[in-house]
TORTIVO-548459 format. One line per field, with one value per residue (C-alpha): residue number from 1; residue in three letters; x, y, z. Coordinates in steps of 0.02 Angstrom, whole numbers, plus 32768, in hexadecimal, padded with zeros to 4 digits. Example, Ala and Ser with C-alpha at 12.3 -4.5 7.8 and 13.67 -1.06 7.14 Angstrom:
i c(1,2) $
aa c(ala,ser) $
xx c(8267,82AC) $
yy c(7F1F,7FCB) $
zz c(8186,8165) $
//
This chain:
i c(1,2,3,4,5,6,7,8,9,10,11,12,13,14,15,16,17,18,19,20,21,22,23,24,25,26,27,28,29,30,31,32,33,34,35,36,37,38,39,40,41,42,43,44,45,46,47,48,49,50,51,52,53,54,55,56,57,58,59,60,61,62,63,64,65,66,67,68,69,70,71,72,73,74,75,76,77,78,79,80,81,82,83,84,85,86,87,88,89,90,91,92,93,94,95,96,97,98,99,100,101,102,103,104,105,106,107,108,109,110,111,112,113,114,115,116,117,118,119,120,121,122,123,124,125,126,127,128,129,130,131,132,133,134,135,136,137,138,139,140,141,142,143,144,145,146,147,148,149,150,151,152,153,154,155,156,157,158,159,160,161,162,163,164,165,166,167,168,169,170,171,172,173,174,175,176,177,178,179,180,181,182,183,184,185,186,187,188,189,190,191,192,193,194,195,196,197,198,199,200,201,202,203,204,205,206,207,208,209,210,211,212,213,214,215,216,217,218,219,220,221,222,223,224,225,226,227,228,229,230,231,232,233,234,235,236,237,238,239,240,241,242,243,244,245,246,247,248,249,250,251,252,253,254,255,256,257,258,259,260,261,262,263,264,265,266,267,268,269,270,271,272,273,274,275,276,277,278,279,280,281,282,283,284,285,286,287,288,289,290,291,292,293,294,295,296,297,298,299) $
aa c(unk,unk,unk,unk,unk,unk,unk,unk,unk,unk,unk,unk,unk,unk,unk,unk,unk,unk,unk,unk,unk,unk,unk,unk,unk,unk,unk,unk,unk,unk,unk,unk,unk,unk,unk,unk,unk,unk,unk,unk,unk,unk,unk,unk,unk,unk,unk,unk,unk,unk,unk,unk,unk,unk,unk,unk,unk,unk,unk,unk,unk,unk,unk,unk,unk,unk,unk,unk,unk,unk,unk,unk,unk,unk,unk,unk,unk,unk,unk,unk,unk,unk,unk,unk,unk,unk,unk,unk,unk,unk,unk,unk,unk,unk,unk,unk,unk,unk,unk,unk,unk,unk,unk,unk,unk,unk,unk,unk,unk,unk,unk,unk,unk,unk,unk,unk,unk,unk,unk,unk,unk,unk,unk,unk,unk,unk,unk,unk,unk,unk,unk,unk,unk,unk,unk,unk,unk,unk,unk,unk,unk,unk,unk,unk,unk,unk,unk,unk,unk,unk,unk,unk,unk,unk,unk,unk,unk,unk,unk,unk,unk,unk,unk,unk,unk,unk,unk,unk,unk,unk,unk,unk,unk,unk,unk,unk,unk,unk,unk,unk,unk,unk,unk,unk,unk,unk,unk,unk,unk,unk,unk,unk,unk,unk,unk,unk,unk,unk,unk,unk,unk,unk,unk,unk,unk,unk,unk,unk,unk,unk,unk,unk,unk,unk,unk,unk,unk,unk,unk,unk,unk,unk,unk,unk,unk,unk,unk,unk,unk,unk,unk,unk,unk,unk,unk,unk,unk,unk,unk,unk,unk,unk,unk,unk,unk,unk,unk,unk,unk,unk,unk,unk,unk,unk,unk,unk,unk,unk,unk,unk,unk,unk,unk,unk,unk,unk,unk,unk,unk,unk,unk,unk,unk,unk,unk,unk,unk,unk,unk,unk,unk,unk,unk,unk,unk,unk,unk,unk,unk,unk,unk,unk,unk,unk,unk,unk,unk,unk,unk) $
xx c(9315,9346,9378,942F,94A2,951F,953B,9590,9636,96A0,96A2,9732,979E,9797,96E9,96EA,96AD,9726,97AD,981E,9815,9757,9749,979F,975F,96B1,96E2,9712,9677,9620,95D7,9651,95FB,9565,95A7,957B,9600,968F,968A,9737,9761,96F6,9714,97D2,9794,9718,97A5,97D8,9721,96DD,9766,9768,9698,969D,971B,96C5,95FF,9645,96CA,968E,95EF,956D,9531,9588,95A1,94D1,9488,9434,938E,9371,93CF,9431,94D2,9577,9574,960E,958E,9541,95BA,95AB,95CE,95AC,950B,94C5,9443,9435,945C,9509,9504,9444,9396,9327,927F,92C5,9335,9364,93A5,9479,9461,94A1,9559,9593,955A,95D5,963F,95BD,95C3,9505,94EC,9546,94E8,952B,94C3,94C0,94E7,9429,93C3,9451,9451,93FC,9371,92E4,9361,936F,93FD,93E0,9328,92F7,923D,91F8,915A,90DB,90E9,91A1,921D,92B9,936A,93CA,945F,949F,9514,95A5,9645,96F7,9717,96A5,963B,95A2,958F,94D1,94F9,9511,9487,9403,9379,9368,9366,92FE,927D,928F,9287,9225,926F,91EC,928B,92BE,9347,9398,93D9,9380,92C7,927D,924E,91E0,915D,915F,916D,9123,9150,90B3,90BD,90F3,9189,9156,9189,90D2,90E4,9073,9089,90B2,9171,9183,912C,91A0,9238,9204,91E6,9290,92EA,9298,9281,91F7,926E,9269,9311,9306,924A,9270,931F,92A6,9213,929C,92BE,9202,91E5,927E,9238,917F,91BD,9237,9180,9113,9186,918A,90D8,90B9,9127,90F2,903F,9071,90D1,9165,91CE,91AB,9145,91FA,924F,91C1,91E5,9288,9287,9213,9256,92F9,929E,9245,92F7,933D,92AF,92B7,9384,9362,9335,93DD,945D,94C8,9444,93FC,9345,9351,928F,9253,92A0,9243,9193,919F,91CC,9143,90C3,90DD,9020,900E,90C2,90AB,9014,8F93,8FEB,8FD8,8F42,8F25,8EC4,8F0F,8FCA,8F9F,8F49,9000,9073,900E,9012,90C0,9106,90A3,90F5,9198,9182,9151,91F5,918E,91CF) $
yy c(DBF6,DBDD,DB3A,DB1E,DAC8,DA87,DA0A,DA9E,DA8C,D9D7,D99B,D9BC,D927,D919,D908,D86E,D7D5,D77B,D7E8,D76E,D811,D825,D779,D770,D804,D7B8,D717,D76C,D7BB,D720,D712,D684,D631,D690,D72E,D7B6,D815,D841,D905,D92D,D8AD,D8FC,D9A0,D9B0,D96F,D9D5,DA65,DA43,DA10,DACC,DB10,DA9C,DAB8,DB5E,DB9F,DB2B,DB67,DC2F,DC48,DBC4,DC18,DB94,DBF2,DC7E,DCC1,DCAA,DC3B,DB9E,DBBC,DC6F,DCCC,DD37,DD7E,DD6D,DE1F,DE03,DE0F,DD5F,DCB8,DC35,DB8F,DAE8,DA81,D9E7,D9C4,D92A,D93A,D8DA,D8AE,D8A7,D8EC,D94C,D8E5,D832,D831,D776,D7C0,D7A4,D83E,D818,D80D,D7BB,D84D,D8C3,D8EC,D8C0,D950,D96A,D950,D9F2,DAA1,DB58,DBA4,DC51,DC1D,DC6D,DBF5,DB59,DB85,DC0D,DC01,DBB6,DB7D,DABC,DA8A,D9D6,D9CE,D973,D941,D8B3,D898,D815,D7A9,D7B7,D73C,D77B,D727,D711,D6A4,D68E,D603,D63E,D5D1,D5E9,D590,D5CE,D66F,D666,D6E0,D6CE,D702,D7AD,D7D0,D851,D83B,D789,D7B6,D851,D7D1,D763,D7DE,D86B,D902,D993,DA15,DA41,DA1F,DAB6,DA42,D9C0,DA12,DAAE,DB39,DB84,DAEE,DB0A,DBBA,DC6D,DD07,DD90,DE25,DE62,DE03,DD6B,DCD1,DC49,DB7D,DB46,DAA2,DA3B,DA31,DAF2,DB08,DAA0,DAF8,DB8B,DB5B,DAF8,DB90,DC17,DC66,DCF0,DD1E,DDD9,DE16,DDAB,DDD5,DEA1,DE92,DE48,DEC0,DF48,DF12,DF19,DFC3,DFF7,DFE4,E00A,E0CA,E0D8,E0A5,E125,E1B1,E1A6,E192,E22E,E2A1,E266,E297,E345,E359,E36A,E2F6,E2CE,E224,E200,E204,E1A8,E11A,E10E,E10C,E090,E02A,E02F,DFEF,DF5A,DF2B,DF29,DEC9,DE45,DE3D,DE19,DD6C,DD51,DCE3,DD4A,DDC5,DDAA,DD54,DD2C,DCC6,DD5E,DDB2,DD40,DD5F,DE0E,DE08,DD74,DDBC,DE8C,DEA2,DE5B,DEB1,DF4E,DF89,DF56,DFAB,E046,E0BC,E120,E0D7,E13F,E103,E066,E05F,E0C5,E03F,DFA1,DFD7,E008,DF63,DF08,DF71,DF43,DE7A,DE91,DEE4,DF87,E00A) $
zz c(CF1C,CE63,CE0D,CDF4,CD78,CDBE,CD24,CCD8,CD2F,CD36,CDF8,CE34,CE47,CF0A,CF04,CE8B,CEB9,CE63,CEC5,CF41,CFBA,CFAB,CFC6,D05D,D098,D088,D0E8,D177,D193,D1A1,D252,D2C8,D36B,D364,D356,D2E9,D269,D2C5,D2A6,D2FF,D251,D1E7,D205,D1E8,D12D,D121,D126,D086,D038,D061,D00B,CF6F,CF7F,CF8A,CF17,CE85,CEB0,CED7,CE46,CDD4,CDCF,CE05,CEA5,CE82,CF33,CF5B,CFD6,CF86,CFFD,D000,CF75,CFE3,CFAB,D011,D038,D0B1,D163,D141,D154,D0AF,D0D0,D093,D0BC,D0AE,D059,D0B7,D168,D192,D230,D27F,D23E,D2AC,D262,D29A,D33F,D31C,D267,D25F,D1D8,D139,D15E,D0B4,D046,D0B2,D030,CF92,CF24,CEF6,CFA9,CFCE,CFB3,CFE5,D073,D0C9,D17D,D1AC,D137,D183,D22C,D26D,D2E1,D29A,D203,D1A8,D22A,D216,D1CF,D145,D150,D0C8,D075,D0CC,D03C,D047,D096,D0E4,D0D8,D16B,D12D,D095,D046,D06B,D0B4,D0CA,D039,CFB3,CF83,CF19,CEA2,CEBB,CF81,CF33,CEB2,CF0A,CE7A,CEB1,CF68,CF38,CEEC,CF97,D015,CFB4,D026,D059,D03C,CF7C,CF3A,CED0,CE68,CE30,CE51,CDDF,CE77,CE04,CE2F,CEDA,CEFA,CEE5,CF27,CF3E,CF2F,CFD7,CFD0,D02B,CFE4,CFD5,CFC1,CF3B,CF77,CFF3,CFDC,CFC3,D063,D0B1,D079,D09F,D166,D163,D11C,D177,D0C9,D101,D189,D193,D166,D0C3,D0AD,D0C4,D058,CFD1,CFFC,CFE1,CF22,CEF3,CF47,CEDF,CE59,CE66,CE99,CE18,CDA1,CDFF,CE04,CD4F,CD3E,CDAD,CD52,CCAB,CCF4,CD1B,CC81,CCCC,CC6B,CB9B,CB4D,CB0D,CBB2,CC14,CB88,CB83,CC52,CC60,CBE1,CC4B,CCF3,CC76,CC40,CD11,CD46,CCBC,CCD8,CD98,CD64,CD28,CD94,CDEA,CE1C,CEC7,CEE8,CE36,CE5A,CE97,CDE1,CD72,CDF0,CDCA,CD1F,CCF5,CD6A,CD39,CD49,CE00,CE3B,CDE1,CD8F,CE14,CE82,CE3B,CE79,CDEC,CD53,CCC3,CD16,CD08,CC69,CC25,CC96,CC2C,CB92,CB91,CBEF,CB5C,CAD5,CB28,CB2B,CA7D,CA52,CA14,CAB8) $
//
């Protein structure tokens, strides 16, 4: 998980509260007789929201074709679709919950998920645990006749409620979570736990596709090594290679890449990823001072 601007692009106009098609998109959602949103209703709408949604987080760069949860690309075998934060219709935690049917169609309410971390087995589905100390919202003011704008602002209910899961947008992952250096992603507190059991975000395929870009390049770093060893390759070329390997693993931290969290643990953390694991002193003597040399703009 990485944070995400999405104050970087203008909400699209459908999505706008102040919208006469938003707003009566919103109204019918509310629940009538007892009833809870009607989805046959909600999901002819919701036709044209995923496309809107997705064409503004995909080409307008804001997701940019990765799941919000896990950092997967859209390689083509995985469906991407929009989720809810907030569950719409019911929440696994509180049976009596109506789900939080008025923020169907809010825009920081919507996220784009990988269909695995949405609803796979073991996935969020409807879950959305709160804190003890929290209080959960089960209606909010909203009539026929008039919308609140207050009915839609998530840092007030995220002060309310104070949700286990993170929020990509509005909390910093980086205060949460760790990855080690075996690819498995650790909660360093309580909320990053919980994400990471709502998501599934250790599950293996993810775990081993992440494993996979460490491995990469910690034999790319110990071929080198090696070869420099047996003086089979030049100082100059070991340099210039390795140098090449610093600049890929600092870049994976950028945007677009994929497990761009995992990036930035590699690239802050080199010693724990990549020198430690190295068996042979003089290597990894060589692999420090040259990583230093390169953060200090001297390689």
């Amino acid at each position: 998980m990485r944070f995400v601007d999405k104050s970087k692009v203008t909400i699209p106009k459908w999505f706008q509260h102040t919208n006469p098609n938003f707003v009566k998109k919103t109204k019918n959602t509310l629940p009538q007789n007892g009833k809870k949103v009607d989805s046959n209703y909600y999901n002819k709408a919701f036709l044209t929201l995923t496309i809107l949604y997705s064409d503004c987080c995909v080409s307008g760069k804001i997701y940019v074709a990765k799941c919000a949860f896990c950092e997967s690309l859209d390689n083509g075998t995985s469906r991407y679709e929009v989720e809810h934060y907030r569950p719409k219709k019911e929440v696994a935690e509180d049976t009596s919950h109506p789900g939080y049917y008025w923020l169907a169609y809010e825009w920081s309410n919507l996220l784009l998920s990988c269909q695995t971390c949405n609803r796979g087995e073991g996935g969020k589905h409807n879950k959305f645990p709160i804190a003890n100390s929290g209080r959960r919202i089960y209606k909010e003011r909203l009539y026929r006749s008039n919308i609140t704008k207050s009915s839609f602002d998530l840092q007030r209910l995220q002060k309310i409620e104070q949700p286990l899961l993170l929020h990509p947008e509005m909390d910093d992952p980086t205060l949460h979570l760790i990855f080690k250096n075996d690819g498995k992603l650790h909660g360093i507190t309580r909320r990053g736990r919980a994400t990471i059991d709502i998501c599934k975000l250790n599950r293996r395929l993810l775990w081993k596709n992440r494993q996979k870009l460490i491995e990469g390049f910690r034999n790319k770093i110990k071929n080198l090594l090696i070869a420099y060893s047996k003086k089979l390759i030049t100082k100059k070329y070991t340099n210039e290679s390795l140098k090449k390997i610093f600049i890929k693993i600092k870049n994976s931290q950028l945007g677009h890449k994929e497990f761009t969290l995992l990036g930035k643990n590699m690239f802050d953390n080199f010693d724990y990823f990549f020198v430690s694991q190295l068996s042979n002193i003089k290597q990894r003597e060589v692999l420090d001072k040259l990583f230093r040399k390169y953060q200090n703009g001297a390689l």
